[in-house]
C-alpha positions as CSV (number, residue, x, y, z in Angstrom):
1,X,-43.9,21.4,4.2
2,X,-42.1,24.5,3.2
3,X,-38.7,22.7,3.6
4,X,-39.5,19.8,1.9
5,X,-41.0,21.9,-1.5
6,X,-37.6,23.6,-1.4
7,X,-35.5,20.4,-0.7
8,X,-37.5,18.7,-3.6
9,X,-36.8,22.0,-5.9
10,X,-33.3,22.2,-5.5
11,X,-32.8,17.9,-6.2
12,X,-34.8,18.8,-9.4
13,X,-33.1,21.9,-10.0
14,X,-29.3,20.0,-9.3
15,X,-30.9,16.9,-11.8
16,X,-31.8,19.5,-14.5
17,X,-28.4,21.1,-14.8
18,X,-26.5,17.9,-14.5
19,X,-28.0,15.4,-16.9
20,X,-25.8,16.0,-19.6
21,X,-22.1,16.5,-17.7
22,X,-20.4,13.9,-16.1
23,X,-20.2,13.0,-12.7
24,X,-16.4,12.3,-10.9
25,X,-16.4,10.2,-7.9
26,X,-13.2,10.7,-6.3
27,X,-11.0,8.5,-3.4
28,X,-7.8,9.7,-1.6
29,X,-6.5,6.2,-0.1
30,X,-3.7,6.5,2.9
31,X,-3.0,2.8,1.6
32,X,0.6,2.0,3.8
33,X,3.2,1.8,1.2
34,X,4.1,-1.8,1.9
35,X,1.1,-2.7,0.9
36,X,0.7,-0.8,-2.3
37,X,2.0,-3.7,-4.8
38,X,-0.5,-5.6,-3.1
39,X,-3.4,-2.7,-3.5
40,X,-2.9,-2.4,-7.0
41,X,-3.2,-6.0,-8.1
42,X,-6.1,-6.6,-6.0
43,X,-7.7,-3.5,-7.6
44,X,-7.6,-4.6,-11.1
45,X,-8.8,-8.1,-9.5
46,X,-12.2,-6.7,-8.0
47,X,-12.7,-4.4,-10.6
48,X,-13.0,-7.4,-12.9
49,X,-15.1,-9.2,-10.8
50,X,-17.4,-5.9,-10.7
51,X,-18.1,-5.8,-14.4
52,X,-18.6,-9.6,-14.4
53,X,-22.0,-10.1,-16.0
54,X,-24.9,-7.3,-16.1
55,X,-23.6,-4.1,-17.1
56,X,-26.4,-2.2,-16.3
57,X,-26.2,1.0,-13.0
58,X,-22.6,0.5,-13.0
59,X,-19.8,2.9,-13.3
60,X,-18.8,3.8,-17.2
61,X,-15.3,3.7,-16.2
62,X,-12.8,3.5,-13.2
63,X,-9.1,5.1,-13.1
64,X,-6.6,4.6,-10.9
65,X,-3.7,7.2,-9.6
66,X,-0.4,7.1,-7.7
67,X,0.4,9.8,-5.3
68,X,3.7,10.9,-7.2
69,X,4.4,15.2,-5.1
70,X,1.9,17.3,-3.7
71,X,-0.8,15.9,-1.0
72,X,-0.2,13.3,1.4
73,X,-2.0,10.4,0.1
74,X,-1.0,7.2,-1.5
75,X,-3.8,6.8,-4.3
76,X,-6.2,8.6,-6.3
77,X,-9.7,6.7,-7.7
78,X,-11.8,8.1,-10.4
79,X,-15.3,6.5,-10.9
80,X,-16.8,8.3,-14.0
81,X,-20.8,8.2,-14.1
82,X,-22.7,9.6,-17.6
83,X,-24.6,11.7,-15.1
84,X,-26.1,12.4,-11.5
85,X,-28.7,10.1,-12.0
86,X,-26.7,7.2,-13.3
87,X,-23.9,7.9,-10.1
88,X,-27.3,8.1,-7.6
89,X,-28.7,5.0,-8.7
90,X,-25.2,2.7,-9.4
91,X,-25.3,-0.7,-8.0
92,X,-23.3,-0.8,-4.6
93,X,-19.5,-2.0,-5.2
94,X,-19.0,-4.2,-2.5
95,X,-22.6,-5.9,-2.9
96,X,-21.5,-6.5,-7.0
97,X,-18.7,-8.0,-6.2
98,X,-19.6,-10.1,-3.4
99,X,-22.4,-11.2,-6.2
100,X,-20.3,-12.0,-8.7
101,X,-18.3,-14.2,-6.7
102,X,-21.0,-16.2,-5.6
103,X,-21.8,-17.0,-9.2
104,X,-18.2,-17.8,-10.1
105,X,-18.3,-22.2,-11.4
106,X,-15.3,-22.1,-9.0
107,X,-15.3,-24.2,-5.5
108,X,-16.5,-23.0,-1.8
109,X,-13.0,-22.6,-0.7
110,X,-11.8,-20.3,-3.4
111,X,-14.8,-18.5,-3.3
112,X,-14.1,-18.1,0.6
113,X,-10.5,-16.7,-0.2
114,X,-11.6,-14.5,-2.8
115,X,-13.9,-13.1,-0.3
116,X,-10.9,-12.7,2.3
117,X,-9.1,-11.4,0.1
118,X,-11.8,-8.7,-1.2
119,X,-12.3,-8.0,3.0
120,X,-8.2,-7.0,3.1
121,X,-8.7,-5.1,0.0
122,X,-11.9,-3.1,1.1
123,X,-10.1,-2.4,4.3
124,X,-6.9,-0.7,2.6
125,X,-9.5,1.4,0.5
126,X,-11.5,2.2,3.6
127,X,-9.1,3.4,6.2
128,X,-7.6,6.9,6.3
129,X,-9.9,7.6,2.8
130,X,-11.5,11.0,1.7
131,X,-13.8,11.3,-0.8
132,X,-16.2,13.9,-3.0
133,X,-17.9,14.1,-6.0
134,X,-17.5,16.4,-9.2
135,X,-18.8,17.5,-12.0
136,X,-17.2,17.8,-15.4
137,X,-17.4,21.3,-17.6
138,X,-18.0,19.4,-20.5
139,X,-16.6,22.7,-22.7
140,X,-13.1,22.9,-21.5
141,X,-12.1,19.1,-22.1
142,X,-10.3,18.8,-24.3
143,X,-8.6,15.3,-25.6
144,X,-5.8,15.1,-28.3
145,X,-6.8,13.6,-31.8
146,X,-3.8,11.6,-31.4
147,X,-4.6,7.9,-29.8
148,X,-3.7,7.7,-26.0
149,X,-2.3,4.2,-25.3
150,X,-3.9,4.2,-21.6
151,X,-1.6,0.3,-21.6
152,X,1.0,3.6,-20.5
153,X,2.0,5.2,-17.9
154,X,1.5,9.0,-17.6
155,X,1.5,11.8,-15.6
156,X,-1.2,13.7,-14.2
157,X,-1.3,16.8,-13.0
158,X,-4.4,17.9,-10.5
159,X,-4.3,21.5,-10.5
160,X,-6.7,22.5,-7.3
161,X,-8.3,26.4,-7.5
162,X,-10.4,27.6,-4.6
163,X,-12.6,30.9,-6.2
164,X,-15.4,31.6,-4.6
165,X,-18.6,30.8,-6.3
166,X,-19.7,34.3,-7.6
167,X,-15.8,34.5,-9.5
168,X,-15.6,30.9,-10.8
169,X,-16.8,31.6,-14.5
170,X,-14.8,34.3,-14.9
171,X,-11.7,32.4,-13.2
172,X,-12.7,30.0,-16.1
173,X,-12.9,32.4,-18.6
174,X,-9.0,33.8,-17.9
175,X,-8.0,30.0,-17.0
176,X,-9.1,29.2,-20.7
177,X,-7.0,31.9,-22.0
178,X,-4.0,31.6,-20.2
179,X,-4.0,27.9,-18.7
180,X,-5.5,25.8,-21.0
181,X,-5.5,26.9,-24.6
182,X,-1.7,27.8,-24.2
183,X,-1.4,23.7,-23.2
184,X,-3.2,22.9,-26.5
185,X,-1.6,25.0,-28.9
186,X,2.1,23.8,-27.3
187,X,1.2,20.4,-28.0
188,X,2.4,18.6,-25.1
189,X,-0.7,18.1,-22.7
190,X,-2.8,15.1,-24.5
191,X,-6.1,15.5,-22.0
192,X,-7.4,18.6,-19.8
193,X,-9.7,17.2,-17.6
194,X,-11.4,20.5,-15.5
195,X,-14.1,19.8,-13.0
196,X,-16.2,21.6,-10.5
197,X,-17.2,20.6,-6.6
198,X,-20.6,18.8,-6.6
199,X,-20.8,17.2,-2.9
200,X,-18.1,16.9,0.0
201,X,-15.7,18.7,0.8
202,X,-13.0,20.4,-1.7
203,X,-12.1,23.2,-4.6
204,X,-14.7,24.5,-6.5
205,X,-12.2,24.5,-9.7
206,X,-9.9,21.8,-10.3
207,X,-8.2,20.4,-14.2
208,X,-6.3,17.3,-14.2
209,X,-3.8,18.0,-17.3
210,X,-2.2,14.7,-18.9
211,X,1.0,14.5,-20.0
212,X,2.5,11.1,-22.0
213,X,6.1,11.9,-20.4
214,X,8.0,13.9,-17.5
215,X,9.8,15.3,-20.4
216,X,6.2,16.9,-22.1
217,X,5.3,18.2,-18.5
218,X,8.2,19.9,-17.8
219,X,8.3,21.5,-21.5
220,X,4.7,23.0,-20.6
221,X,5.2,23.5,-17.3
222,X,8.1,26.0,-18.0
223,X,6.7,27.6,-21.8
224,X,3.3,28.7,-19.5
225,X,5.2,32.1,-18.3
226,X,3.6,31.6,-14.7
227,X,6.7,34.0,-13.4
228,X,7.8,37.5,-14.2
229,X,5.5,40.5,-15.4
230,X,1.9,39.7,-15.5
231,X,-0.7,41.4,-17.2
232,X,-3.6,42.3,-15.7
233,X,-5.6,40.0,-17.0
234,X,-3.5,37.3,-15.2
235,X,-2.7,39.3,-12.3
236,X,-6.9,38.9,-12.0
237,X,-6.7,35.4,-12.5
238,X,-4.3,34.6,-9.6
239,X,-6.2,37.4,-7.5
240,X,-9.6,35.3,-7.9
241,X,-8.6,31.9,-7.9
242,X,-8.1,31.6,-3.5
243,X,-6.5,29.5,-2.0
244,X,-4.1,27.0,-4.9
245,X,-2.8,23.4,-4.8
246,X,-0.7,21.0,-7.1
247,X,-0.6,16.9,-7.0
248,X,1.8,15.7,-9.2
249,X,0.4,11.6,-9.8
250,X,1.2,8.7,-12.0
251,X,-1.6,7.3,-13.9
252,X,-1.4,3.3,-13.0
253,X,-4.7,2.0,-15.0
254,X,-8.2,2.0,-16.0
255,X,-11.0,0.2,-17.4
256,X,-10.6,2.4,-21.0
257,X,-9.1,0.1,-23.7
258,X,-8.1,3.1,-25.8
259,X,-9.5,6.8,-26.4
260,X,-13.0,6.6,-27.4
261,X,-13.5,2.7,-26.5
262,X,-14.2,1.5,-22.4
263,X,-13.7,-2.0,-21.4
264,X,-15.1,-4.3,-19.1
265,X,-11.2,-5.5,-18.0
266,X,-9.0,-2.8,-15.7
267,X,-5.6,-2.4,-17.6
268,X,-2.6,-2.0,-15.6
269,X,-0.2,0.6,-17.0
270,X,3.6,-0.8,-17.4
């Protein structure tokens, strides 16, 4: 009885403290490289299908990334949730789309080959996957005022930190100072996306920094000072922030028509 107060405490507890941040569902796909082309149309094509009709307990949002350097993986999926509660009670993918199809006004046949196809496409996602779930810190993104034409390519940067629990705001606090805000005031970074570990298995600190060009990534990359003398502030920093990983990815699409304004159709960047 014991157990199950405490269980029912810490949900409550976990709901409380998340309502209001965003929750990051996250997919590493070992999709074979052959059939990548493939992976990517079939993505927009079910994604589609999955905001056909109701839009209610469904995912605000859905982004998709190549793997580009860093970790072995051949893509990266975002699904972006308003909050815990709206990831927990989200309608099931698979079940939406396989829904959706049977309503289509199209023939028996084609709705039998969509559903073949959605099999070969499930199975690409499926094999060889990792996932977790994350949580935003709403008071680090930052987004440019300038509009972000998401029809683009980018690059994205995932910048993976491992401090332990009882250093992670004050690994914040000197990230901020000498990470992010230095991004911002150079101009070239047009989103910093930080996030912290929720469920699975990962960093407890990670910020996905969004460049429009390899050109603006290399400007910041080489204007942050990251080498020679260190203060000790940033001598802490490093000292704190365990064990430290880079993924280097191109953004390929998303269900976000422009900044500020989602969409029902996923946009494949050119």
């Amino acid at each position: 009885m014991k157990m199950k107060k405490l269980l029912l405490m810490l949900t409550l507890f976990i709901s409380f403290n998340t309502v209001a941040q965003e929750i990051h569902s996250f997919y590493t796909l070992d999709v074979p490289r052959s059939k990548a082309s493939d992976f990517i149309q079939m993505h927009k094509k079910f994604i589609d299908i999955y905001y056909m009709g109701s839009e209610e307990n469904k995912m605000g949002s859905n982004w998709l990334f190549s793997h580009t350097y860093g970790s072995d993986f051949t893509f990266k999926v975002i699904e972006v949730y308003t909050d815990a509660q709206a990831q927990a009670s989200a309608v099931n993918y698979g079940a939406e789309v396989s829904r959706n199809i049977d309503a289509m006004g199209i023939s028996y046949d084609e709705k039998k080959m969509l559903k073949e196809e959605w099999s070969t496409y499930f199975q690409l996602f499926l094999e060889g996957h990792d996932d977790e779930i994350r949580i935003t810190f709403d008071k680090q993104i930052f987004i440019t005022e300038k509009e972000i034409d998401f029809s683009k390519k980018h690059i994205v940067v995932f910048n993976n930190n491992n401090p332990k629990w009882k250093d992670r705001k004050e690994y914040i606090s000197l990230w901020n100072k000498f990470t992010r805000q230095p991004s911002i005031d150079l101009g070239e970074a047009v989103a910093i996306i930080p996030t912290g570990h929720f469920s699975g298995s990962s960093y407890t600190f990670q910020a996905a920094l969004w460049y429009s060009s390899w050109d603006s990534f290399l400007v910041n990359q080489n204007s942050l000072g990251n080498f020679g003398p260190m203060s000790d502030e940033r001598k802490r920093m490093w000292d704190i922030s365990g064990n430290h990983t880079d993924e280097i990815t191109t953004f390929l699409g998303c269900t976000w028509a422009s900044k500020g304004k989602s969409s029902k159709t996923f946009t494949i960047a050119k």
